[in-house]
C-alpha positions in Angstrom: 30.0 59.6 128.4 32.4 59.3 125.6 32.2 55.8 125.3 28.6 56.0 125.1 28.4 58.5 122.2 31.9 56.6 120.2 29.7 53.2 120.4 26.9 54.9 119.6 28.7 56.3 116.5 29.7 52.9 115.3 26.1 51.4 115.3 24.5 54.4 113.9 27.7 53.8 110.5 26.8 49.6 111.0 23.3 50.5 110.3 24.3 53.3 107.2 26.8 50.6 106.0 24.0 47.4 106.0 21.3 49.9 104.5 24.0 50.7 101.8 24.6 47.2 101.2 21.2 45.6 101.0 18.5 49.1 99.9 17.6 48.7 96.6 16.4 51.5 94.3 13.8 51.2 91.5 15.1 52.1 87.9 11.9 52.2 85.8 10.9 52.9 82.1 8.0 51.9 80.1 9.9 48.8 78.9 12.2 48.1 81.7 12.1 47.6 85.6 15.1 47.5 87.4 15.6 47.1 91.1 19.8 47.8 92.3 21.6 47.3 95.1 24.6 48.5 96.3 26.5 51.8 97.4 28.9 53.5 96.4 29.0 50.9 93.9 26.3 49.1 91.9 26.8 45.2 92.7 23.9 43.7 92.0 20.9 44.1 89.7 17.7 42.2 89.4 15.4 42.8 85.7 12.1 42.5 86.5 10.1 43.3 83.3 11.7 43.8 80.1 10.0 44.8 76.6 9.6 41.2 75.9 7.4 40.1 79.1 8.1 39.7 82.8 11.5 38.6 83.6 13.6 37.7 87.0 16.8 37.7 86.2 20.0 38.4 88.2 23.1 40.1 87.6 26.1 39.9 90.7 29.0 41.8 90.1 31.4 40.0 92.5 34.5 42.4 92.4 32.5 45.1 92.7 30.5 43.2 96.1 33.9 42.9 97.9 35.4 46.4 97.3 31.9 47.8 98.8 32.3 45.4 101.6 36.0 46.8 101.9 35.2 49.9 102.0 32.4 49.6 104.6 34.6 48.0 106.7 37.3 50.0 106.4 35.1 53.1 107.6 34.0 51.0 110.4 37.8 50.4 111.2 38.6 54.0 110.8 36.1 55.4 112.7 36.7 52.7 116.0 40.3 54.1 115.5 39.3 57.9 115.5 36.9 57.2 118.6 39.9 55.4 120.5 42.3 57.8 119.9 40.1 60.5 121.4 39.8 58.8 124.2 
């Protein structure tokens, strides 16, 4: 039964740490729509609309891309370790 509910901890923080990664939240202002992606921090940003007319631009903040992905996995790690140790 343990095992059960330790993997079942780790895919329920896989599925928190992909839909951290990849959700992306709607900034929007009368002359600006922005879409971001990313948790805890922002990496990546795409400008929809701007004042000047409709835009698609990207912006990709690679440093910041690796220390969410570092962080993600190091909670996976940490919790696999917590679960095997109770064990």
């Amino acid at each position: 039964m343990r095992q059960i509910v330790g993997d079942a901890m780790l895919a329920v923080l896989a599925a928190v740490a992909l839909l951290a990664m990849l959700w992306g939240w709607t900034y929007s202002v009368p002359d600006l729509v922005r879409v971001s992606y990313g948790l805890p921090l922002n990496w990546g940003e795409n400008t929809l609309e701007t004042i000047a007319g409709p835009v698609d631009r990207w912006s990709v903040n690679l440093t910041y891309l690796a220390i969410d992905l570092v962080f993600w996995f190091a909670a996976l790690i940490a919790l696999d370790r917590y679960i095997s140790i109770r064990r």
